[in-house]
N, C-alpha and C positions, 0 to 999 in steps of 0.2 A: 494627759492622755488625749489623743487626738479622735476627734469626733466622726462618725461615719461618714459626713457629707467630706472632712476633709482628707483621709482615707482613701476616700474615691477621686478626688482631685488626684492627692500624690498617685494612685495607681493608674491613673488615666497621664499623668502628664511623665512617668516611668514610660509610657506602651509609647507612648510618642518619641521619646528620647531614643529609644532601641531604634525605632523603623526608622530615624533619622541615619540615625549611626549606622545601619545595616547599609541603605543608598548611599552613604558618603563612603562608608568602603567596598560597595560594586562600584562607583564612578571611580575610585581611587586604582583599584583590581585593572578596571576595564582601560585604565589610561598607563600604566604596565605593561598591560599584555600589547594595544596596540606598540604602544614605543619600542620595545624589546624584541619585536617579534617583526613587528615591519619596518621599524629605522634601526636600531640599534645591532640586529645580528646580523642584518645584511650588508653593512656596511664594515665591520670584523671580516665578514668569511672575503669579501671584496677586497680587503687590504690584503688576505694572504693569498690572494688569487696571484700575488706578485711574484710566489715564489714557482718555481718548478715542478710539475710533479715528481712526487716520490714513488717509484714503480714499487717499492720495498714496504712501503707502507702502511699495516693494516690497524685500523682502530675500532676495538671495542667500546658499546656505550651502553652501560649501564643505567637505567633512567631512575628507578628505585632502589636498586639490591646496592649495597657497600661492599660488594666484592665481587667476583665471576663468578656468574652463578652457572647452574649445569647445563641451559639451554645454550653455552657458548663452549663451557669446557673442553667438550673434545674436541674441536675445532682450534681453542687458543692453545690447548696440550700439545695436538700436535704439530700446529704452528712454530711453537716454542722449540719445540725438541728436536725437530727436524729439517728447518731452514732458518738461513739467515736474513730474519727479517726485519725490519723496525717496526715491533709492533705494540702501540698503545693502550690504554685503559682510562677513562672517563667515567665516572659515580658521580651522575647528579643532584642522585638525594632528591629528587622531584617526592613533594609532598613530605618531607620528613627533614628538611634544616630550613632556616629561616627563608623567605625571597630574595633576600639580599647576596645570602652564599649559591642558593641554586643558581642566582643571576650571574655571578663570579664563576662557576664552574661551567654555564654554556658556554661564557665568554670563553675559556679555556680550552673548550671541545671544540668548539666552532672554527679557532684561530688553528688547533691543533687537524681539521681534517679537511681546511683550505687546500690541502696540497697531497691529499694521502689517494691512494691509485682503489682501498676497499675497506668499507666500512660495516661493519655489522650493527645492529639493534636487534633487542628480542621486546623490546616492547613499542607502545604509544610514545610519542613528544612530537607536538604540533613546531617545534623549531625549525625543522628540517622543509616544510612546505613552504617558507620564504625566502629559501636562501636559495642562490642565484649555480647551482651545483655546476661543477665541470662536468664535460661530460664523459670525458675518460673515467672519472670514478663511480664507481661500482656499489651500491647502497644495496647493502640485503636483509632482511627482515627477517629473524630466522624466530616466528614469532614463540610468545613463551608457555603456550595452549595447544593440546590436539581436540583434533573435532570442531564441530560449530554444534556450540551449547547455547549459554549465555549472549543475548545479543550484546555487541560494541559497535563503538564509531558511527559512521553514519548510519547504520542497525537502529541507533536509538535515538535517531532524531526525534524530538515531540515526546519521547516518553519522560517518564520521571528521572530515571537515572539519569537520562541526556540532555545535552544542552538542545538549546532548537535549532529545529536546519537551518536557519541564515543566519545563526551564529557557529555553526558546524561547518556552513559551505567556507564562510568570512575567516576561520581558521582553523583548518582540514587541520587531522592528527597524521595521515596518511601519505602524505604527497612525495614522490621524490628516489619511491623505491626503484631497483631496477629488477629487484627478485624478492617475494615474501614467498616462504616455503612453508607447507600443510602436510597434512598426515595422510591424504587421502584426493582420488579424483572428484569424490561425493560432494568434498565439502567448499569446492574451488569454491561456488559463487558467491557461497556466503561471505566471504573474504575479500570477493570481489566487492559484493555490494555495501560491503562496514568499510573498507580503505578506499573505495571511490574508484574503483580499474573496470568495472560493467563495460566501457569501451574502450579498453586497453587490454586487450587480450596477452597471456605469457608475462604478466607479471605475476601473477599468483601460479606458484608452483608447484605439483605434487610431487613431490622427490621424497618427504619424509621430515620428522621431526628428527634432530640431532639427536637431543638428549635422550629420544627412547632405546638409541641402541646398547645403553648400561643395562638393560633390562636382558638382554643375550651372553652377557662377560658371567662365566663361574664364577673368577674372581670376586665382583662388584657383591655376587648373588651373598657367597661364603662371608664376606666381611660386613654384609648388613646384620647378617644373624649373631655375629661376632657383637658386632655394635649393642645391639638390643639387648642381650645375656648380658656383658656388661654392666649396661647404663639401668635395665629392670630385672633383677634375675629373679623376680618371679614369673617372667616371662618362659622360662625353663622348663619346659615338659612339657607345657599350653602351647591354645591354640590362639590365635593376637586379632583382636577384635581392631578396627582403625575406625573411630570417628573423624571422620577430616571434612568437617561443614566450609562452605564459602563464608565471605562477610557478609554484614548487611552493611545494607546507607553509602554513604560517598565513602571514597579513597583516605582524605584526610580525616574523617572520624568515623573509621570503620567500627563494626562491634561485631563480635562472633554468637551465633546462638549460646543460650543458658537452659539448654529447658530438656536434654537429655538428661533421664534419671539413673544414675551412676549407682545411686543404693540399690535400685530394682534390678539392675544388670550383674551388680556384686551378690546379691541374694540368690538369683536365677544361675549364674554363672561362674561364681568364685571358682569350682574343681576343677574344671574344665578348662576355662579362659582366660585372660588379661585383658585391658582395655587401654588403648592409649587416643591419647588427643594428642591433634595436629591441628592447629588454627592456622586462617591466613596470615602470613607476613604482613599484612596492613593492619592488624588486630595488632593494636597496643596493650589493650587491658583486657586479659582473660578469664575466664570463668574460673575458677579452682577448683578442686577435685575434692568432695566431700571430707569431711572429718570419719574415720574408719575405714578410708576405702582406697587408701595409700599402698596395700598391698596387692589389689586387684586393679589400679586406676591409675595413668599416671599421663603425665602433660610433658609431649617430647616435644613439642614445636621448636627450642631452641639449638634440640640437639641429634636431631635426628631429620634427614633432605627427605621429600616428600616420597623419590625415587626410594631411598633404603625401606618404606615404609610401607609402599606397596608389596613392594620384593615379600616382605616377613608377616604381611597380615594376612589370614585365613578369610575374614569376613571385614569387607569393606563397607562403611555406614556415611554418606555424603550427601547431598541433596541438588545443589545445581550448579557443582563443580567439575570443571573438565578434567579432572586428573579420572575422573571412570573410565576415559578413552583408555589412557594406559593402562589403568587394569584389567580393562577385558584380554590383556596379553595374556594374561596369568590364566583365564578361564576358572576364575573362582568368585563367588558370590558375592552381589553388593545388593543394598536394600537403599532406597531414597527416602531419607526422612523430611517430608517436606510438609511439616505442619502451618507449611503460611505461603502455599504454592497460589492460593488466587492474587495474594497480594503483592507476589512476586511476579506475576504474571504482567499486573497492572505497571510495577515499579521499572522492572528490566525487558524481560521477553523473552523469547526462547527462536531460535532458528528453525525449530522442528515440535512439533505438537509435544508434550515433556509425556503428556500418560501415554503414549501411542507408542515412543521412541525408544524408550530408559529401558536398559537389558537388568529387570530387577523389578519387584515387588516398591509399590512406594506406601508408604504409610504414615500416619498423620500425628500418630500416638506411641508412647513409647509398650504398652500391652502389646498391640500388633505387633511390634516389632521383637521383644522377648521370646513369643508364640513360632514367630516364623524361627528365629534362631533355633529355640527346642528341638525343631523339625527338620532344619536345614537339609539333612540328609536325604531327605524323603522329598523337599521341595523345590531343590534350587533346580533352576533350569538350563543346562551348560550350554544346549543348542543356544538357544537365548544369546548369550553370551558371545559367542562365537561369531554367531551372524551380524550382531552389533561390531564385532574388531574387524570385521571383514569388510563389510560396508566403510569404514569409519578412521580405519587404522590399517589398511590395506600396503600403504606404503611406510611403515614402520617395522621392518622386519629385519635388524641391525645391521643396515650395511647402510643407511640415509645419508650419516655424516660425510661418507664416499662421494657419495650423488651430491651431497651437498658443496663440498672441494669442487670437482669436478664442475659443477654447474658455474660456480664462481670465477675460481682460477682458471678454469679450461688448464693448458699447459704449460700456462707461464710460471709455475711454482720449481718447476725443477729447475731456474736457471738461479735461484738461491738453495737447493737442496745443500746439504752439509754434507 
């Protein structure tokens, strides 16, 4: 049995080993990033500079999602179905397959849009700021957020979440767009001042977010509620309560809140309501939904887009995620559950003061929150609601994805029309 003094040894020369280990893989990290990012991609997109442009050419690039996701959809649908074009798709699994395959599929993207005439993103990858771009091709941003919630990008320099400005300036996530398009005139600058265009004026564009125009189709409306009856049919005759919290912490070890009481909202709620959970796509490990509470409670993240989820919930429950923007389409209730809002404050930021702005009641505790639901009828406030989508979501009124064509292509799309 080993003696306190030497106990403390081994724990003391354990805490040394770690903080070694941790510097040797930042200096490992950070000799990566330079190599790949300032020798190794610009030298790939430079070898295909060899080739000709492709007027026909459009590439998709997916940074996280392993498939099209909806912020690209109605753009790649109609692309597909309606001209002949050669058009691409890139999954780089950033944050989610080893470095060594993420580093394989830049290689991939990079050689693949050496020659392409437009290229889309809906999110972040600091790749794109060192590579030496043509300038006939067309880089749009069509980002994967409405509003300015949440700070990003240069937003967070110096904060917690962010890396610090001279390692933000040293490798911008932003550089290189020729159009990033927003939901609204309101929210231009903040967009400006997180992607670095403060004197670049007309890159940041309000035309509208794409995906929100599925929020105007009967169609899309009728098969969400299809979907839901299906997949919870005790969702059937209720009214659909939607918790959809953000992450906490970094990208690669995201965690979703635990701390909604699912029995107190089955005991309050069961006649009435259903409840379902949406977690971020960065949440790997989820909370699980009480033992008992499988008939009033259920966890659709895998199988249900965030867009069907709005469409079909009555009372939306979120804290300082931007899918609220979309919802205020709907002009129906949300409440912000933000019981770690100072610390969230200090971690992330916010674009706009959080208790001053949020079209909704926020509340710290799951009591309040049970209380205001009881009430709902008597409390919610629609002007509220209203003046927030109007402000915020102004250019979101289904016809973006149009504006967004248009902004891009201008007229050059009908000399491949079918």
């Amino acid at each position: 049995m080993k003696s306190i003094k030497e106990n403390a040894i081994y724990v003391s020369v354990r805490k040394v080993y770690w903080k070694i280990k941790r510097k040797i893989r930042g200096i490992i990290s950070k000799g990566y990033r330079f190599y790949t990012l300032r020798l190794l991609y610009p030298k790939i997109y430079k070898k295909g500079l060899k080739n000709d442009l492709d007027e026909s050419k459009v590439v998709f690039i997916e940074v996280r999602s392993p498939e099209i996701s909806d912020s690209f959809r109605l753009i790649y649908d109609d692309l597909k179905l309606n001209y002949n074009l050669n058009i691409r798709e890139h999954f780089l699994g950033t944050s989610f397959v080893s470095r060594k395959e993420n580093i394989k599929r830049t290689i991939d993207m990079i050689s693949d849009i050496a020659d392409a005439k437009y290229v889309f993103l809906n999110e972040s990858t600091n790749v794109f700021s060192f590579l030496p771009m043509r300038k006939e091709t067309i880089v749009t941003q069509l980002w994967h957020a409405c509003g300015a919630f949440k700070k990003f990008g240069m937003s967070t320099a110096d904060l917690l979440f962010g890396d610090d400005r001279k390692t933000l300036q040293k490798y911008p996530y932003h550089k290189k767009y020729t159009y990033a398009t927003v939901s609204s005139p309101e929210v231009v600058w903040a967009y400006e001042e997180a992607m670095g265009y403060e004197n670049k004026k007309g890159v940041v564009v309000p035309v509208g977010v794409s995906r929100t125009d599925y929020f105007y189709r009967d169609d899309v409306r009728e098969k969400a509620y299809e979907k839901i009856y299906k997949l919870f049919p005790a969702a059937k005759g209720k009214k659909v309560i939607l918790y959809a919290p953000t992450f906490r912490g970094r990208v690669a070890s995201a965690k979703s809140p635990d701390i909604l009481d699912v029995e107190l909202f089955r005991d309050n709620f069961k006649e009435d309501y259903v409840l379902v959970f949406k977690h971020h796509p960065f949440v790997k490990n989820r909370p699980e939904i009480p033992t008992g509470c499988e008939d009033f409670a259920m966890d659709v993240t895998d199988h249900m887009a965030i867009e069907e989820l709005l469409i079909v919930s009555d009372i939306c429950i979120s804290d300082y995620s931007s899918l609220v923007f979309e919802y205020s389409l709907f002009e129906k209730p949300m409440i912000f559950f933000a019981y770690d809002l100072e610390d969230y404050y200090d971690w992330r930021g916010f674009y706009y003061d959080f208790k001053d702005f949020v079209p909704g009641p926020i509340y710290y505790d799951n009591d309040s929150m049970v209380k205001y639901i009881g009430e709902v009828d008597d409390k919610f406030d629609r002007q509220q609601v209203i003046d927030f989508r109007d402000k915020f979501m102004s250019s979101c009124d289904g016809h973006a994805t149009k504006r967004i064509m248009k902004l891009v292509f201008k007229d050059s799309l009908e000399v491949f029309r079918r």
